[in-house]
C-alpha positions as CSV (number, residue, x, y, z in Angstrom):
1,X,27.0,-11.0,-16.2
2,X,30.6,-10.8,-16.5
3,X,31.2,-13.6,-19.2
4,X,32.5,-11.1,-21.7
5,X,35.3,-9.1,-19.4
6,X,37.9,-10.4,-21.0
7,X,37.1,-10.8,-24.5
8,X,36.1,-7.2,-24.0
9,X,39.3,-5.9,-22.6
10,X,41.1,-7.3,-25.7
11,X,38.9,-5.7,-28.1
12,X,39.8,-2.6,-25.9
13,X,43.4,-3.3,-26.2
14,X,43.5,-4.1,-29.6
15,X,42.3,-0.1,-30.4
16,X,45.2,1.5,-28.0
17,X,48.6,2.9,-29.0
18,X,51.5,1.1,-27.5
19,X,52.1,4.4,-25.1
20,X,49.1,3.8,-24.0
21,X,49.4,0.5,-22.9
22,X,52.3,0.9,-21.3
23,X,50.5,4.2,-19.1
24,X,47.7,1.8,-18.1
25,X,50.4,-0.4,-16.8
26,X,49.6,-1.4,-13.3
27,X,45.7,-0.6,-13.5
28,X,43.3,-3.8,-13.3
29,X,41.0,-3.2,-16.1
30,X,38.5,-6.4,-15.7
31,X,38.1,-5.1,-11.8
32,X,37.4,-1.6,-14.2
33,X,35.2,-2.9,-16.5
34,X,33.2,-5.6,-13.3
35,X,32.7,-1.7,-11.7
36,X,30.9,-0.1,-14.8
37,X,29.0,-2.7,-14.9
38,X,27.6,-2.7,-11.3
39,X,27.3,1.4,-12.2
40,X,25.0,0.3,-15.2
41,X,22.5,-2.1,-13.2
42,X,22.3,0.3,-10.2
43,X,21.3,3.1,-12.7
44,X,18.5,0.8,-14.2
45,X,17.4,-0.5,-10.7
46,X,16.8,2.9,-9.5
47,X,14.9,3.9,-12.8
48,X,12.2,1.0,-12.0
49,X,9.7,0.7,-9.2
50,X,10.6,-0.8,-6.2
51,X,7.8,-3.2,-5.2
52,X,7.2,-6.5,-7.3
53,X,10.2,-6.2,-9.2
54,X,12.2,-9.6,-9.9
55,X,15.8,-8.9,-10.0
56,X,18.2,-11.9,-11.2
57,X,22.0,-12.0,-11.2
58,X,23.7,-14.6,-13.7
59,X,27.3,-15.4,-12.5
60,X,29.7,-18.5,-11.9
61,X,30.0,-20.6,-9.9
62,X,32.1,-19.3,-7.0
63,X,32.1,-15.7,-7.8
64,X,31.0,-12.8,-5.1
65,X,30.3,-15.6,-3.1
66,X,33.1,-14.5,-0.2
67,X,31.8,-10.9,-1.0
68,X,28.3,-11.7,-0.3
69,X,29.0,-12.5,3.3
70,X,31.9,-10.0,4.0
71,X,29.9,-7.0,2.7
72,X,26.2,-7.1,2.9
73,X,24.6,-4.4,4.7
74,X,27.7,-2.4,3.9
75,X,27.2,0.8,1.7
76,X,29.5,0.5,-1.2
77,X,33.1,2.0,-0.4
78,X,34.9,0.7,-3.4
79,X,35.9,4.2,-4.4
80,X,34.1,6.9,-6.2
81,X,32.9,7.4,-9.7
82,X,33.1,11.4,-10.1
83,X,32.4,13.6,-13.0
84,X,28.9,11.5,-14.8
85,X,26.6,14.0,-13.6
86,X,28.3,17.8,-14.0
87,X,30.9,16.2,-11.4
88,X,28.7,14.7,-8.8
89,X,30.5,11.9,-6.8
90,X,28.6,8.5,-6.4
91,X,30.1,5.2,-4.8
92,X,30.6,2.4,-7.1
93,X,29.1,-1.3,-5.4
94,X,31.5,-3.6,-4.8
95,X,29.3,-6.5,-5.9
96,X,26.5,-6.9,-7.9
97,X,24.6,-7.9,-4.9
98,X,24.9,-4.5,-4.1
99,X,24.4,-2.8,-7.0
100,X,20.9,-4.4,-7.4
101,X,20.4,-2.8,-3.7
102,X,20.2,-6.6,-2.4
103,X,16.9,-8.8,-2.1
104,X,18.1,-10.5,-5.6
105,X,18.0,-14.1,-6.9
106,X,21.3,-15.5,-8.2
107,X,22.0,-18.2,-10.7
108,X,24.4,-19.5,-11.0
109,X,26.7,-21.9,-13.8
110,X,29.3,-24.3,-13.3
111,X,31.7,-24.5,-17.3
112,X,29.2,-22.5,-19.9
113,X,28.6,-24.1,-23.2
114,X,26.8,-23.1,-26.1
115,X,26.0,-20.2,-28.0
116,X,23.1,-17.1,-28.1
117,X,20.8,-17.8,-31.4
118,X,22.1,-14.3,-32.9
119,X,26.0,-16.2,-32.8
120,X,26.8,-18.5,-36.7
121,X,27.3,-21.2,-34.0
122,X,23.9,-22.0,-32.7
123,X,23.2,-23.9,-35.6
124,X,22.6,-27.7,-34.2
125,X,25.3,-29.0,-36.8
126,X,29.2,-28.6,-36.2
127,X,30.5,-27.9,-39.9
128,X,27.2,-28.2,-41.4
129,X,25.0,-30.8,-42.0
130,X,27.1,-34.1,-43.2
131,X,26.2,-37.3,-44.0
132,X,27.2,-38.2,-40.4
133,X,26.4,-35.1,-38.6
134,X,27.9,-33.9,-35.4
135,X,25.4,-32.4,-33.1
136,X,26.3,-29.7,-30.7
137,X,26.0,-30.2,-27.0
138,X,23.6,-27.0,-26.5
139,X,21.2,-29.6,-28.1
140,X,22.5,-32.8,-26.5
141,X,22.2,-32.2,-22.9
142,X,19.1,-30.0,-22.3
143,X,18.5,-31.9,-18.7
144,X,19.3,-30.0,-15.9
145,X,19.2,-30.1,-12.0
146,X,19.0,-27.3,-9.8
147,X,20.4,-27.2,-6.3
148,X,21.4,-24.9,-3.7
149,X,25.0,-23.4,-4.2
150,X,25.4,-23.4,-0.7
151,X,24.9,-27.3,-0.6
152,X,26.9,-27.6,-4.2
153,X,29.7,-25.4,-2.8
154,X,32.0,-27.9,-1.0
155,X,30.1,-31.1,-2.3
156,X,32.7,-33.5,-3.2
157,X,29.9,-36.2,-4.0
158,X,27.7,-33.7,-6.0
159,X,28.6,-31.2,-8.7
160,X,32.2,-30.8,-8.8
161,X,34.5,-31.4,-12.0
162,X,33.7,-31.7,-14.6
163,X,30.1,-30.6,-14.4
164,X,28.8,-28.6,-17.0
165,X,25.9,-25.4,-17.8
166,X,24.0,-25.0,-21.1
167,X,23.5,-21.3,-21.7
168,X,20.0,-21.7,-23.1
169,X,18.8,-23.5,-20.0
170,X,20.5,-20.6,-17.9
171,X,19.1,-18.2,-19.8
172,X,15.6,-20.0,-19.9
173,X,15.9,-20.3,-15.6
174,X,16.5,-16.9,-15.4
175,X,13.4,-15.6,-17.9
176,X,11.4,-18.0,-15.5
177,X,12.1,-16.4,-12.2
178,X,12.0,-12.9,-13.8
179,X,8.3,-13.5,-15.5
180,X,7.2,-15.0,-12.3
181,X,6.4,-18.5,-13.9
182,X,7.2,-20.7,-11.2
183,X,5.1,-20.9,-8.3
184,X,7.6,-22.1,-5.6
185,X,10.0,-19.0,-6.1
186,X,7.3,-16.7,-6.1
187,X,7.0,-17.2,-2.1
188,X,10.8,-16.4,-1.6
189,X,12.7,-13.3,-1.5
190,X,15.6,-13.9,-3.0
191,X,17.5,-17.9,-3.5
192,X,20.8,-18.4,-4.6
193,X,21.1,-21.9,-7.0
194,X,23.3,-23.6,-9.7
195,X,22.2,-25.1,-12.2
196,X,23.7,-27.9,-13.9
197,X,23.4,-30.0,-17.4
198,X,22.6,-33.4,-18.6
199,X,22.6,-35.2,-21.5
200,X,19.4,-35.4,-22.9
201,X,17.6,-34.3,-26.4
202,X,14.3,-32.7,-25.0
203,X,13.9,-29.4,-23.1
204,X,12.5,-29.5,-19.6
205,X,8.7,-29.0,-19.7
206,X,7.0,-26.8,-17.3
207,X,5.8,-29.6,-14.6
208,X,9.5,-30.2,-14.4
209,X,10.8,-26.6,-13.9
210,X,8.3,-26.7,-11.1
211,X,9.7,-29.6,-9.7
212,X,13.3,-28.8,-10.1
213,X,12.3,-25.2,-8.0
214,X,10.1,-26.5,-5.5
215,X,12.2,-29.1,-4.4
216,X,15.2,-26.1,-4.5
217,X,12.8,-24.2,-2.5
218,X,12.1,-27.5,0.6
219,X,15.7,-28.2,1.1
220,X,16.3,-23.7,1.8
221,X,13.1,-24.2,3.8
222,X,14.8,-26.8,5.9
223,X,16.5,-26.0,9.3
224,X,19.9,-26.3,7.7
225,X,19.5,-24.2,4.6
226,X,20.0,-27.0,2.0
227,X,23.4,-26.9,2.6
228,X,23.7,-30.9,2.7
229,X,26.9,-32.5,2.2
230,X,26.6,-36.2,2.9
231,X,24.2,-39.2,2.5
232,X,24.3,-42.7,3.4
233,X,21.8,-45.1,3.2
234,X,21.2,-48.1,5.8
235,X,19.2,-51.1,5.9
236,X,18.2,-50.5,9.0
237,X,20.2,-49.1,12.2
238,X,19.7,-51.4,15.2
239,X,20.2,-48.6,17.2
240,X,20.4,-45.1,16.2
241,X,21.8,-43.9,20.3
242,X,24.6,-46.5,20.0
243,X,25.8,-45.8,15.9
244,X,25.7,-41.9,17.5
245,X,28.0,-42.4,20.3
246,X,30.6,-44.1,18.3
247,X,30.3,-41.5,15.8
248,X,31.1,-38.8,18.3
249,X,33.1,-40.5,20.4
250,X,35.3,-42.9,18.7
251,X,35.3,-42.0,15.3
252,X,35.1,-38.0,15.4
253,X,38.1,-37.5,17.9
254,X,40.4,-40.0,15.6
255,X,39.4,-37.8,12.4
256,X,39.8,-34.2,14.4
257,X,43.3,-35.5,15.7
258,X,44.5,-36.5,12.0
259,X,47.5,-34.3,10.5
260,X,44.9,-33.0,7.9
261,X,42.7,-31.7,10.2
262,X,44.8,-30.7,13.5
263,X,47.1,-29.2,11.1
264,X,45.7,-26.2,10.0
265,X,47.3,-23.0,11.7
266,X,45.4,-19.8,9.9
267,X,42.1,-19.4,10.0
268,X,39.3,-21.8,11.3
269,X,39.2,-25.2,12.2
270,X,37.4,-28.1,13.2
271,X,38.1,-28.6,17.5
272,X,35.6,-31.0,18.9
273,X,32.7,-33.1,18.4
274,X,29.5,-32.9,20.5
275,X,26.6,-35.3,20.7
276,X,23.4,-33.1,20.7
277,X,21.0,-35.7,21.5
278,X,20.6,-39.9,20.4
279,X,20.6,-38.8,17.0
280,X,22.1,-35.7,16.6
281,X,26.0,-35.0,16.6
282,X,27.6,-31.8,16.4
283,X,31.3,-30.9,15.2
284,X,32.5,-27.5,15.7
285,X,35.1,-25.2,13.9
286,X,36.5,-22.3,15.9
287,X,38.4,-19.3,15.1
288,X,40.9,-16.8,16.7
289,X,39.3,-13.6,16.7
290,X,40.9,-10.9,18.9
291,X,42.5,-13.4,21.1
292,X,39.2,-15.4,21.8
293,X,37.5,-18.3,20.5
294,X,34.5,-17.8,18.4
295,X,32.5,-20.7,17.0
296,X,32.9,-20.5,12.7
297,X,30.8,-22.7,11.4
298,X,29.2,-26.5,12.3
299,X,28.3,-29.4,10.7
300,X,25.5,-31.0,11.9
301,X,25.4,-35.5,11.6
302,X,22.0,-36.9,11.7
303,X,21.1,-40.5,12.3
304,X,17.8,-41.9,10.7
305,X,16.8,-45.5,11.1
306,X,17.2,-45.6,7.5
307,X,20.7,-43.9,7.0
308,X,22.9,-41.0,7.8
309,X,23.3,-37.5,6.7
310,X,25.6,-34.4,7.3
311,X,25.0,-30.5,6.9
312,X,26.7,-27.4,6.8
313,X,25.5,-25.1,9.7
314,X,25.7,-21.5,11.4
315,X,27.9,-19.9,13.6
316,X,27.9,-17.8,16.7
317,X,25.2,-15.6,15.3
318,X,26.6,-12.9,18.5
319,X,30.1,-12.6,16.5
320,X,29.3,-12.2,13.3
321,X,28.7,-15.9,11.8
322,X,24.7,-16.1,12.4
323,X,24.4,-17.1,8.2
324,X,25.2,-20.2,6.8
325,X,28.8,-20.1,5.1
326,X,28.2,-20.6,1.1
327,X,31.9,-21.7,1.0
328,X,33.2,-24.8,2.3
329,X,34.7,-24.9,6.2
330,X,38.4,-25.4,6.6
331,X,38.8,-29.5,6.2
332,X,35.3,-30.1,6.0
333,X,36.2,-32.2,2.4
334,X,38.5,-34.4,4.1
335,X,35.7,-35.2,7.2
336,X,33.2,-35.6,4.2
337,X,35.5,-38.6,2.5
338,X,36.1,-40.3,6.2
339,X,32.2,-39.7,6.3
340,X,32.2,-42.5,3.4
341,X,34.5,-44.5,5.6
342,X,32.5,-44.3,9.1
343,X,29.5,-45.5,7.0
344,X,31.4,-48.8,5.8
345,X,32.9,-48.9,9.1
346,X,29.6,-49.1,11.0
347,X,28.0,-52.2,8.8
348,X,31.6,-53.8,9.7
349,X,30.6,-53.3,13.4
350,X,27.4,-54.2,13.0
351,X,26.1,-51.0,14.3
352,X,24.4,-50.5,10.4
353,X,22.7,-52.7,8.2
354,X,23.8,-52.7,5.0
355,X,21.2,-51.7,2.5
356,X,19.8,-54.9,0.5
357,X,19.4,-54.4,-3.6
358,X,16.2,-55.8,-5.0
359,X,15.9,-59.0,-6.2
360,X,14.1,-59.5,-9.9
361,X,11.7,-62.2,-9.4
362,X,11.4,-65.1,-11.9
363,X,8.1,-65.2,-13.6
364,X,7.9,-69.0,-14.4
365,X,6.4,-69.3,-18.5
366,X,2.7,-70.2,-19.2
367,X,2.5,-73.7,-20.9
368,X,1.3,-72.9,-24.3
369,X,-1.8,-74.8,-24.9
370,X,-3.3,-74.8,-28.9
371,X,-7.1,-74.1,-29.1
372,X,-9.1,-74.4,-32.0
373,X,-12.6,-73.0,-31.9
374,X,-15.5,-74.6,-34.1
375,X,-19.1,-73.8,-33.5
376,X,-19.0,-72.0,-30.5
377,X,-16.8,-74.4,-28.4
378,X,-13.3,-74.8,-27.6
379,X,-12.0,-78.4,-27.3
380,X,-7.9,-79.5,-27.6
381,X,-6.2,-80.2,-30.8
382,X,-5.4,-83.3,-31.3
383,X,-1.6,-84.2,-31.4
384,X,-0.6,-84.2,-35.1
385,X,0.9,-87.0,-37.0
386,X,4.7,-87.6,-37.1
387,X,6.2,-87.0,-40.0
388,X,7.5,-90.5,-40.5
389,X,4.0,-91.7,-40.6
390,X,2.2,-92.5,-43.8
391,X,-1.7,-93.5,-43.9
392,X,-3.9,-94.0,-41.6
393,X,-2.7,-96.3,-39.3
394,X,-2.5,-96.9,-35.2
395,X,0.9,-95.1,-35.5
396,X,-0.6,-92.1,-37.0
397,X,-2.9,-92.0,-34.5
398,X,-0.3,-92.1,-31.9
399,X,0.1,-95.5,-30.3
400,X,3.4,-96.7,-29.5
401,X,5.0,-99.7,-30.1
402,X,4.3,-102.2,-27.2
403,X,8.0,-103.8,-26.9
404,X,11.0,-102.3,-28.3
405,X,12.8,-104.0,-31.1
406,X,16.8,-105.1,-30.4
407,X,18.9,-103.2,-32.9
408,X,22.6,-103.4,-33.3
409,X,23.2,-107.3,-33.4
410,X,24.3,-109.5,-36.0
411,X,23.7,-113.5,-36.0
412,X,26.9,-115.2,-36.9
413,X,27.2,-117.6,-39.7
414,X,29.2,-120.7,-39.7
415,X,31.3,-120.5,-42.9
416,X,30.5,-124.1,-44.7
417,X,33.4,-126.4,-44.4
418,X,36.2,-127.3,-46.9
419,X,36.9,-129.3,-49.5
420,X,40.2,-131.1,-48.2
421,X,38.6,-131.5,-45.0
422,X,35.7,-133.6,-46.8
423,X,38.3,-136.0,-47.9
């Protein structure tokens, strides 16, 4: 919703006089322009009924995401906007969250690409149509994948650079959720997911925006929110109570006594690691609030017989971190990398089997056999005649020669003798 703020403060600036300018020195004019626009959608949201209305926010990727947590429940204190209605004062929401009075459904895109169909550029053609044309990516990579941001936020191993959004699948998620046309959202209040693009010439069909949402909608179901960070695949785990207690017990305290991790002096950090049960390890960030320690934020290790996985988790609920954190945990990036390691490490130790890849198998070729049908019965050709043959003969007919003739000798001739040797 804000992806024209700044082309629209430069229109705004190219129309003012340089004294102008110079007076508005000091005053942020995108946080001016983000504010009328949460005025404008709270005006429309209170103009429509309040029961079975869809409300979607658009935004990027990591923005009002800190705001979400610090200021929900909270009733707008921003500032006030006085003087729209004969001078009545109203409160301008600090978020958009709040200007669409919560309860909303956010989507959300990584680097946007492409352009409306009302903009010269939506044409599929860059320059116009050549003899080699150069398609635009709007039309190129029309795959996408949906996933939680709270499991895409901090994902080094998902997402990340480089990823990409096309604004006509945005726009087509969005019309989706708003028209009620997929059946897994319908059930939820409100989800918060990014969406990402692929390469790929067709546009999703509707068993596939389905799919995309109700797996979306299992993984927020889960007991950890979606917010997954790691995977590893095993084999096979001998035993899932031994791989577990090196985990928390050798490997964990190494990791949490690392310069990168013990190092961190403001804010939370990760202190210890707990095992919960044979399968189940715990690691724990803390933070100094009003001289006590108050549990921040966990990530929760799992051990399968079939591999291992790691998740974001909840606070102390009591002090004010009951919600999962939809940004990442103070060093939690670095613990996800030595995550990688530990996996390696434990088929080194023998504590993991290492997954096997599938082996094509060999389909060994049918002999080729020539059948000739005549009168309703199949019977064997018979072997035809070599070419060197001619006639009829017990060669053409394909005997072989009983002994093999000697080739390559010569008999030597005595030369006759001479005439002075006659005398």
């Amino acid at each position: 919703m804000y992806v024209r703020v700044l082309e629209e403060k430069h229109r705004v600036n190219l129309n003012r006089m340089s004294e102008q300018i110079e007076n508005s020195a000091g005053i942020n004019e995108e946080e001016l322009i983000r504010s009328g626009i949460c005025v404008v959608v709270c005006e429309a949201i209170c103009g429509l009924a309040r029961n079975n209305v869809h409300k979607i926010a658009v935004l990027a990727f990591g923005e009002e995401m800190n705001k979400v947590d610090d200021d929900e429940g909270k009733n707008g204190d921003a500032g006030l906007f006085a003087g729209r209605f004969g001078g009545n004062e109203e409160q301008i929401p600090d978020i958009m969250a709040e200007a669409m009075e919560w309860g909303m459904s956010v989507i959300r895109y990584v680097e946007l690409f492409g352009a409306p169909e009302s903009s010269p550029e939506s044409s599929p053609f860059m320059a116009g149509p050549r003899r080699d044309p150069i398609v635009r990516e709007m039309y190129t990579m029309r795959s996408v994948r949906i996933d939680p941001t709270v499991s895409v936020s901090g994902n080094i191993l998902s997402g990340g650079e480089g990823s990409k959004s096309n604004r006509l699948a945005v726009g087509e998620a969005a019309s989706r959720l708003a028209l009620s046309k997929v059946a897994a959202a319908n059930n939820m209040k409100a989800m918060d997911v990014s969406l990402t693009s692929f390469a790929a010439t067709e546009s999703p069909t509707d068993e596939e925006w389905n799919a995309e949402f109700t797996r979306v909608a299992e993984m927020l179901a889960s007991p950890t929110g979606g917010a997954r960070l790691f995977s590893a695949e095993f084999s096979s785990v001998p035993s899932t109570k031994r791989l577990a207690e090196w985990i928390a017990q050798k490997w964990a305290p190494a990791i949490l006594r690392s310069y990168d991790i013990a190092g961190t002096r403001v804010g939370s950090r990760a202190v210890y690691a707990l095992l919960l049960d044979e399968t189940k390890i715990e690691i724990v960030w803390q933070e100094l609030v009003d001289f006590q320690s108050v549990t921040s934020g966990r990530m929760i290790i799992e051990i399968t017989e079939g591999g291992m996985t790691a998740s974001r988790g909840a606070g102390d609920a009591s002090k004010g971190f009951g919600s999962v954190s939809m940004t990442p945990l103070p060093g939690e990036d670095i613990l996800v990398r030595r995550l990688a390691d530990a996996a390696s490490q434990a088929v080194e130790k023998g504590l993991a089997v290492k997954p096997q890849l599938a082996k094509k198998e060999l389909v060994a070729a049918a002999p080729v056999t020539t059948v000739v049908a005549a009168a309703a019965s199949t019977a064997p050709a018979e072997p035809a005649a070599s070419a060197g043959a001619s006639g009829p003969g017990p060669r053409s007919a394909g005997a072989r020669r009983s002994s093999e003739r000697s080739r390559g000798t010569r008999k030597r001739v005595t030369p006759p003798p001479s005439s002075g040797e006659e005398s």
